[in-house]
N, C-alpha and C positions, 0 to 999 in steps of 0.2 A: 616408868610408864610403859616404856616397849623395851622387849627383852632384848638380847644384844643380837640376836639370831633376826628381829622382825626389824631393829634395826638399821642390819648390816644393807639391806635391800635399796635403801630411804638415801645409808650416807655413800652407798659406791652414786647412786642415782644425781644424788645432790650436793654434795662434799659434807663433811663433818660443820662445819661452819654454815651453813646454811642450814641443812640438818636439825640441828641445835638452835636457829633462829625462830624455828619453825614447832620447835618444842617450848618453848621460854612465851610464844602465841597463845598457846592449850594454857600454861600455868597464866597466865595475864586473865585469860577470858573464863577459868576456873572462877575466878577470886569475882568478875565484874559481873558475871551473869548466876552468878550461887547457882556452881552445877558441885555434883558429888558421883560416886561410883561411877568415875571415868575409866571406860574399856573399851581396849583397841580392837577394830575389828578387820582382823588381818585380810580374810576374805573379799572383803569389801574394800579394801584399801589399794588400788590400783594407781589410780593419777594423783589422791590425793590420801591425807592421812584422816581415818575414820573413825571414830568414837561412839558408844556406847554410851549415855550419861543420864542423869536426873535429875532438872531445872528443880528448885523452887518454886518457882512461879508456873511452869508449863508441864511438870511430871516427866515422863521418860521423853527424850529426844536423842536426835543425834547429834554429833558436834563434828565438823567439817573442816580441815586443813588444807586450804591450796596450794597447792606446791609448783603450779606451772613457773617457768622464768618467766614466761611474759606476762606484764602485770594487765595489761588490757584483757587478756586471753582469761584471766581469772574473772575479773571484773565484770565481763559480760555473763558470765555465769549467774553472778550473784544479782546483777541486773535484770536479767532475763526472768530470775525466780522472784523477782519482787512484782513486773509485771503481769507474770501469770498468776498469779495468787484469784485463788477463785472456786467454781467448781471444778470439780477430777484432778486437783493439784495440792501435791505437800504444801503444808502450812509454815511461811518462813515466819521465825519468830524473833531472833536475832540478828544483826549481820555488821560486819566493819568491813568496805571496801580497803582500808588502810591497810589491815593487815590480814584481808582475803581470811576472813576466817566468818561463819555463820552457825546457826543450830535451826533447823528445821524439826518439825513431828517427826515422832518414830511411828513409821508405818507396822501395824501387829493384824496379822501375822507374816507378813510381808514376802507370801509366796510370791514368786515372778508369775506373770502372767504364763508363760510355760509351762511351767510344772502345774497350775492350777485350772486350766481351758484345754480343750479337745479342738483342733482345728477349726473347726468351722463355729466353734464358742468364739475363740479369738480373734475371728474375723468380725464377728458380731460387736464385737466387746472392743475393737479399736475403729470399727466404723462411726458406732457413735461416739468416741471419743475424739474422733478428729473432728467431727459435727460442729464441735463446741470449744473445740481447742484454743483456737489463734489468734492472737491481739495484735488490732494496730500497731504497726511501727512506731516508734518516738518520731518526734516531725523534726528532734537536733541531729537524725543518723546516727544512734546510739550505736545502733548493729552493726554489721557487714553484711553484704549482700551475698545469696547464696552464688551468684554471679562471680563475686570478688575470691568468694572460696575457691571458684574452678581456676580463676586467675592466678592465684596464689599459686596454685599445683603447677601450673605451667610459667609462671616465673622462677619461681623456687627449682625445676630442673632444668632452665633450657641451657645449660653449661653443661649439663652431665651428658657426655659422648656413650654412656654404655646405656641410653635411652635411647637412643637415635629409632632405634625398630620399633617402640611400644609407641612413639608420637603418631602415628597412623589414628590409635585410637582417641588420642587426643584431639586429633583435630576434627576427628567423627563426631564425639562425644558435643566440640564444641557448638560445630553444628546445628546437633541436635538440640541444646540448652538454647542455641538462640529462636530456634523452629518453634520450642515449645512456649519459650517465652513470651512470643508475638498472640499467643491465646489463653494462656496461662501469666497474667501480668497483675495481681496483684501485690501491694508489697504487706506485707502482715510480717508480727514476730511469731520465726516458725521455732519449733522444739527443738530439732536438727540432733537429734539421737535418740530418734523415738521407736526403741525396740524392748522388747520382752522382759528385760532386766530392768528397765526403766518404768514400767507398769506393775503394781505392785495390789495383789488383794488385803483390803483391809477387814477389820474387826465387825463390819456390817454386810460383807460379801462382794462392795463394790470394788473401782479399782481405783488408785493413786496413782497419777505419775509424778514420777521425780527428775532430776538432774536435766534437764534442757540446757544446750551448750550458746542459744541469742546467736541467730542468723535470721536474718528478713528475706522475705521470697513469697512465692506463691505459693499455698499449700499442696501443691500438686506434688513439691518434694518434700514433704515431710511424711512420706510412705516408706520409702527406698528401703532403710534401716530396721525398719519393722519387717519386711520382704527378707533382706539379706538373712537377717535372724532367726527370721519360722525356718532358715534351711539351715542354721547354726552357723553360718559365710560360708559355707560351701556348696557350690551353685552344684558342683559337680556329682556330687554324689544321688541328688534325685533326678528320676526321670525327668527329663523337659517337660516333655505335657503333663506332670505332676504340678509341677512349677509355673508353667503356663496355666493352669486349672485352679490352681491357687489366686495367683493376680487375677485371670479373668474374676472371678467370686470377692476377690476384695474390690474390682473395682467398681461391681456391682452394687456394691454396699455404699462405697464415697460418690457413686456419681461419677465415674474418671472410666474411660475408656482401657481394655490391658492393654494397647499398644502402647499408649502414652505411660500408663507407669513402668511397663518394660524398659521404654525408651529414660526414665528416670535412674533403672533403677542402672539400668548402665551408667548414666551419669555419674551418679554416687560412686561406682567402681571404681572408676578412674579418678574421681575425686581423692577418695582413702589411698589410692595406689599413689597417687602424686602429690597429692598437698601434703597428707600428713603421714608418709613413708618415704616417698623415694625423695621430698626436699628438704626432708630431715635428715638426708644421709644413709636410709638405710640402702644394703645392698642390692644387685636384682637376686641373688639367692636367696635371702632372709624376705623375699617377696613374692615368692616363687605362690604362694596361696590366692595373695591377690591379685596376682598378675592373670592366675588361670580362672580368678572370678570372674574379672573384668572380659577375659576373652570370652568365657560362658554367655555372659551377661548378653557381647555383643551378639554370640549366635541366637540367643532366646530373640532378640530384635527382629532379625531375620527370619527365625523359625514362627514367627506366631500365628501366618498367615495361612501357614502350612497345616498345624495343629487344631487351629480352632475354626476352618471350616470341613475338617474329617468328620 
């Protein structure tokens, strides 16, 4: 099914035994959902193991392997895609929370919004998409709060001493999340990785999105990621007021002020930099990208006042 080279990646990541746990899922859900011409698509196989296939019942899809250890952390995924189901959303068609495994529509020809939109197309083209995006929360607290996210980051590192200089931003950042909260307070299921790879043009010109990670919050943060993106994560390389010129015109589109998504999109920074980098263990060297985001981010906060009355 996967050669011993696409593999090698899957069992250093997972161990052989898991690995294998995770392969014997694809042959289970082969046989239950009458799928055929299963192929792996390496590319696309990052956090989880990704397939190629053709339902019986549903024609070309794709078939989805989660591979997270955490089983809640999968689970909201597959949760969050059953809630959005609607317009501007892949179509889930299959799905077993037991063994984290689903098929959704294959989106054709499933350029990313990137490669297929000219700037200020793209702006267009995810304004009305957040228009229409976001469903009420579950009233059981299915999700986490995008709050609880920031929490995470700053639990997950407050032992690690080679932090100590980057908590400055932390406690800015936190600030900020509560300032913005007090005006931005509803709770809705947000997409919470809603960037360029995730927007996907279909067969009639429009656009799909896919893969939403189920975090509740205000839609105020579910720009950030699509922000970070149009700059490919690197705040650094464009001019400020390029970047500033950018959010002011998207948030002209959503209704949102650019200070306030500035001020978001920093949150996010420090979000990725601490919840899901530095309390996972990674180095401050192997973060040296986001560290210099995050510190971007914060000057763009400071800088907007400067920029956008020139």
């Amino acid at each position: 099914m996967l050669t011993y080279t696409q593999a090698e990646r899957f069992i250093n990541k997972l161990g052989a035994e898991r690995y294998n746990e995770r392969i014997r899922v694809v042959e289970k859900y082969k046989e239950q959902w009458e799928l055929s011409e299963i192929t792996f698509q390496q590319s696309l196989s990052i956090n989880s193991l990704i397939f190629y296939a053709f339902s019986k019942r549903y024609g070309k899809v794709i078939l989805k392997i989660l591979i997270n250890n955490e089983f809640d952390e999968d689970r909201k995924e597959i949760m969050s895609l059953i809630q959005f189901q609607g317009e501007n959303f892949c179509k889930l068609y299959e799905y077993s929370l037991e063994d984290k495994v689903y098929i959704m529509e294959r989106i054709i020809p499933a350029d990313t919004l990137y490669e297929s939109a000219r700037r200020d197309e793209r702006i267009k083209i995810v304004g009305a998409i957040f228009k229409v995006l976001h469903k009420p929360d579950l009233p059981d607290r299915t999700f986490p709060t995008y709050s609880e996210w920031f929490e995470a980051g700053k639990e997950g590192t407050k032992n690690r001493k080679d932090c100590e200089e980057l908590r400055q931003y932390l406690e800015s950042a936190e600030s900020m999340l509560k300032e913005i909260g007090r005006k931005y307070s509803r709770n809705v299921l947000l997409h919470g990785d809603l960037h360029h790879e995730n927007i996907l043009k279909n067969e009639n010109g429009s656009y799909t999105v896919i893969d939403p990670k189920g975090v509740a919050g205000d839609p105020v943060f579910d720009l950030s990621r699509f922000i970070l993106d149009e700059f490919r994560d690197d705040l650094v390389s464009e001019p400020k007021e390029i970047i500033i010129d950018f959010v002011k015109n998207l948030g002209a589109s959503v209704g949102i002020p650019c200070e306030t998504l500035l001020r978001c999109l920093y949150i996010e920074t420090v979000i990725w930099l601490f919840r899901e980098e530095l309390a996972s263990g990674e180095s401050l060297e192997e973060c040296e990208q986001l560290i210099t985001n995050m510190k971007t981010a914060y000057e763009l906060v400071n800088d907007v006042f400067t920029f956008t009355s020139q």
